[in-house]
PLY file of the C-alpha trace (Angstrom):
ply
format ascii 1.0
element vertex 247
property float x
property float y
property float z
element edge 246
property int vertex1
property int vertex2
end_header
123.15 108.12 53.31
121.19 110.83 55.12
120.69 110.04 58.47
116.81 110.80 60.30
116.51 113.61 62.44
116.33 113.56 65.94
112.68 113.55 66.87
111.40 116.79 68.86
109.01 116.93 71.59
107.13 120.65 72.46
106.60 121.29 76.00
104.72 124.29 76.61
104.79 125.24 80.08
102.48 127.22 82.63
103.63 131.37 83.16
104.01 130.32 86.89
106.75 127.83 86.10
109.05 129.76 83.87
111.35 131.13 86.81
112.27 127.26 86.85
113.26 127.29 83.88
116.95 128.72 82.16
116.51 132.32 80.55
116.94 130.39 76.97
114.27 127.96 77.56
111.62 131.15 79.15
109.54 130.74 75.62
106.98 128.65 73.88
107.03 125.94 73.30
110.72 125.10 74.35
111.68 122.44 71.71
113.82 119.71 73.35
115.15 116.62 71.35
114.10 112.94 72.81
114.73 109.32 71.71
111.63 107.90 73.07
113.14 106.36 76.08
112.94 108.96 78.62
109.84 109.67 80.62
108.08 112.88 80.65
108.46 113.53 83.79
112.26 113.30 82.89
111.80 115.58 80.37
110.43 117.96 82.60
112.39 117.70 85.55
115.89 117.87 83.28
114.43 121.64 82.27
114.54 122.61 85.45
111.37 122.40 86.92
110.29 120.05 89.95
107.32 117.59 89.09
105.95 119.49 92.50
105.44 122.13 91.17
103.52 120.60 88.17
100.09 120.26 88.32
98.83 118.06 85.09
100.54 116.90 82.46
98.06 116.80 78.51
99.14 115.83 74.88
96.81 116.03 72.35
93.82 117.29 75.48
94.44 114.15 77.11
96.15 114.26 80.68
99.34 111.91 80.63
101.14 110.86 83.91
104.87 111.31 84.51
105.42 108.06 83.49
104.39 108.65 79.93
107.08 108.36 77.09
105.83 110.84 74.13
106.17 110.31 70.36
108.61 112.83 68.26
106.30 115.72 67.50
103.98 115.98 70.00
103.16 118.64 71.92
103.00 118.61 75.36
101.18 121.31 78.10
102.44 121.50 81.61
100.59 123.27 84.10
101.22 124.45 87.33
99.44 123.05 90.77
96.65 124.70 91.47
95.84 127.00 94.28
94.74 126.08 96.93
96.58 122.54 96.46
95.20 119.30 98.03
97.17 117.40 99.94
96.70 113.56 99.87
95.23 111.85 103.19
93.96 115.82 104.08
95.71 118.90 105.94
99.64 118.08 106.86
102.21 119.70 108.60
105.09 121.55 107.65
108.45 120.56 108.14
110.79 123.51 106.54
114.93 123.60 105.38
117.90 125.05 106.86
117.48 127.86 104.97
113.88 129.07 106.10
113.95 129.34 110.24
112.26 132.73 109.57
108.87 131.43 107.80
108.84 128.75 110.20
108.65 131.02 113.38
105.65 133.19 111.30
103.85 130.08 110.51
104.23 129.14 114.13
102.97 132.24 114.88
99.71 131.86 113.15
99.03 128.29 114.85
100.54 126.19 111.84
102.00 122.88 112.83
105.58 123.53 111.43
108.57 121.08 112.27
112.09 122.89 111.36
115.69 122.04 112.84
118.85 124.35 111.77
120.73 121.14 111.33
119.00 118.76 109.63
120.59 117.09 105.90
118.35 116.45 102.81
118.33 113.13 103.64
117.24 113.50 107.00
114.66 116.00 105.83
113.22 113.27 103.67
113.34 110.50 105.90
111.46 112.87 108.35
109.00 114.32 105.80
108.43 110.53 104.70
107.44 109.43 108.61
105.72 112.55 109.44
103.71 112.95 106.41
104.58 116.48 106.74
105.02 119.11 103.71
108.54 119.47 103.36
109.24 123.39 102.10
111.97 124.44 100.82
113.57 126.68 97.91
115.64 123.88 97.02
114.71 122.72 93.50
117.30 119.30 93.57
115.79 118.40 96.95
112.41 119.06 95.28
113.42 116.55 92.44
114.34 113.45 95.36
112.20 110.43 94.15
111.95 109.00 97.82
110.08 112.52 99.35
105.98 111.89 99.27
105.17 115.90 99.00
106.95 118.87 99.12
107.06 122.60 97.44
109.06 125.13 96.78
108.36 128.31 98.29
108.21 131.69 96.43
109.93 134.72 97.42
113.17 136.41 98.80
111.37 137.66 101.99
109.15 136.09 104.76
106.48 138.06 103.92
106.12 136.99 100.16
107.09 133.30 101.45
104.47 133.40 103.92
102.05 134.67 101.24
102.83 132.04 98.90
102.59 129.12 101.36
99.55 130.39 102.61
97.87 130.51 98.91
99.00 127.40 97.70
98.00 125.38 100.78
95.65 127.31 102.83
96.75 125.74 106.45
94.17 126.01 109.55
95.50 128.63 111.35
95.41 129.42 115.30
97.40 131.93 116.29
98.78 132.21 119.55
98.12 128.66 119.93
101.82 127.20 119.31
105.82 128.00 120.65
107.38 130.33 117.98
110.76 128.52 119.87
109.33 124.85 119.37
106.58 124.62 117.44
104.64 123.27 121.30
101.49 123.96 121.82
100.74 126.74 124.08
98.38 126.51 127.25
97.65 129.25 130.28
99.50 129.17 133.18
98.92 131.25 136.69
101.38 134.29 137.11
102.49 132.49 140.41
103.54 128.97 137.83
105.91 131.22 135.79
107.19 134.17 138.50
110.92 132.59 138.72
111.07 132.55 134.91
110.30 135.87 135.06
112.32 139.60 135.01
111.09 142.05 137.94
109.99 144.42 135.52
107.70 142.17 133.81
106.19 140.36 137.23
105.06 143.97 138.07
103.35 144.78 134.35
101.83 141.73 133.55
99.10 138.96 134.72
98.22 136.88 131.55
100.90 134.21 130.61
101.02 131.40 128.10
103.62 128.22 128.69
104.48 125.60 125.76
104.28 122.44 127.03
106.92 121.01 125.68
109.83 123.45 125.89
108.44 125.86 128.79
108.94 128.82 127.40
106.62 131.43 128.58
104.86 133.96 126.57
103.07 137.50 127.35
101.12 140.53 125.18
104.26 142.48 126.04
105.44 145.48 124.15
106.14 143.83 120.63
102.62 142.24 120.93
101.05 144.96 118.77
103.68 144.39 116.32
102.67 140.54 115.73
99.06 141.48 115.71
99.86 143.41 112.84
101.36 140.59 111.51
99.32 137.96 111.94
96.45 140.16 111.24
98.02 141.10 107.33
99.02 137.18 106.68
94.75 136.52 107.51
93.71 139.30 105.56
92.64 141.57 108.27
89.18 139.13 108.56
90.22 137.22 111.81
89.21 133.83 110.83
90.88 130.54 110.86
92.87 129.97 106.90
90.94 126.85 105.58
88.33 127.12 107.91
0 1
1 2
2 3
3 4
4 5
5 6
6 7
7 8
8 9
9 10
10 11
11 12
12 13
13 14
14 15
15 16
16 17
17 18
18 19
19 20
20 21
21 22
22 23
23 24
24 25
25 26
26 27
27 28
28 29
29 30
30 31
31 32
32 33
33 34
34 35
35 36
36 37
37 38
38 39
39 40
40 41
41 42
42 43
43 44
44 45
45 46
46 47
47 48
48 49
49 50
50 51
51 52
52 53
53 54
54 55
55 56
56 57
57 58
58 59
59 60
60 61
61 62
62 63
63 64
64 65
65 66
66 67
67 68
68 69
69 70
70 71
71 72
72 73
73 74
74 75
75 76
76 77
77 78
78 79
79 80
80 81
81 82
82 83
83 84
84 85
85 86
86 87
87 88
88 89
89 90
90 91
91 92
92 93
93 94
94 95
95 96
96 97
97 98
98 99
99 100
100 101
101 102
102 103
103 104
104 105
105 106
106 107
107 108
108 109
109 110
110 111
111 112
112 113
113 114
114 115
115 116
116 117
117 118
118 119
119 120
120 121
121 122
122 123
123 124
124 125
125 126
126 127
127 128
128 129
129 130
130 131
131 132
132 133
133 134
134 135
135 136
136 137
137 138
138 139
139 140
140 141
141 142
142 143
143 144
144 145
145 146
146 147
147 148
148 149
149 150
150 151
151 152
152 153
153 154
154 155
155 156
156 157
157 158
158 159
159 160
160 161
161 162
162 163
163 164
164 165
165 166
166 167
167 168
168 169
169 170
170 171
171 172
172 173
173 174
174 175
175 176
176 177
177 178
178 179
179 180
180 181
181 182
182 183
183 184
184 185
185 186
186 187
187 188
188 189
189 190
190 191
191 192
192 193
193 194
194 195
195 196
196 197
197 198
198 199
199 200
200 201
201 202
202 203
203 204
204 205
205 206
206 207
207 208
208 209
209 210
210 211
211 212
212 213
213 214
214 215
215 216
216 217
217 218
218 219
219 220
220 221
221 222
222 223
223 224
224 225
225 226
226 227
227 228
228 229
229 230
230 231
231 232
232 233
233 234
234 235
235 236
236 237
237 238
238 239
239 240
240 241
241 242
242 243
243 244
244 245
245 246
């Protein structure tokens, strides 16, 4: 007796979500056999690629949830999130891995509410995400994949330029710079020359009169010598125009 053939199920997936996916699988459709029992979103997620980085889900030109459980034969279209990406409830904050202490400061930088720790576990990084409704970023794709974390992405790119890029595409965060502690994440205010003098070197007392203090951490801030440097930075991640991103 000649037994049936396992049923197949045709994914064809976005451009932007190959680099999830193993070299073998980077063409389309990739072909994968299923029994009927396990979700889409399974499906997907076994492949490689995190459901947040998946923007619908159609069979047939019908959008399907996660949830779904296709048929042998069908042939399913996964697209990526689109840019820039809504966040549920409106604008969050960012709460960033281990691994990316360098975007955070830049994000900082440009007045972005961003929440990052150097030792911090995945779970605490969900549990924190979860009470803070913040974004959680990472490059992380089995964090990505945790059922119990409400929103997160993974971000793009071996550098903190391209990273910054990327997170400032996809989400298109308010941005303020010189508003917030590249040390804390605090939000800056002024403070009189005679406030800050002790925390001060001589050589810096004598140059300079304007000063910024974070109010939670007190660290003090002036247009010092690098300061041309970050305007050139914070002027390239708002595309030279000098408004506010999302605003």
């Amino acid at each position: 007796m000649t037994e049936s053939p396992t049923p197949v199920v045709s994914l064809r997936f976005a451009p932007e979500l190959w680099l999830f996916l193993r070299s073998g699988n980077r063409c389309d459709p990739v072909r994968v056999a299923h029994d009927g029992t396990a979700s889409l979103g399974h499906l997907v997620e076994s492949l490689g690629v995190p459901l947040t980085e998946v923007g619908s889900l159609e069979t047939a030109g019908r959008p399907v949830p996660p949830g779904y459980r296709p048929s042998g034969g069908e042939v399913i279209r996964v697209a990526a999130v689109g840019r820039p990406q809504p966040v549920p409830g409106g604008p969050a904050g960012f709460l960033l891995d281990v691994h990316l202490g360098a975007l955070a400061r830049r994000l900082r930088l440009l007045g972005v509410d961003t929440a990052y720790r150097n030792d911090l576990d995945d779970d605490e990084l969900v549990r924190r995400a979860n009470a803070e409704r913040r974004i959680l970023l990472t490059q992380d794709r089995g964090l990505l994949r945790r059922r119990a974390l409400w929103f997160g992405g993974y971000v793009r790119g071996a550098g903190v330029e391209a990273q910054l890029v990327d997170v400032l595409d996809r989400f298109a965060p308010r941005a303020a710079p010189w508003t917030r502690c590249t040390a804390c994440n605090g939000l800056l205010e002024p403070a009189a020359k005679a406030e800050v003098a002790s925390a001060l070197r001589p050589g810096t007392r004598r140059t300079y009169d304007s000063f910024a203090r974070c109010r939670d951490c007190g660290h003090v801030y002036w247009h010092g010598a690098h300061h041309r440097r970050l305007e050139s930075i914070v002027a390239a991640a708002l595309g030279g125009s000098g408004r506010s991103c999302g605003g």
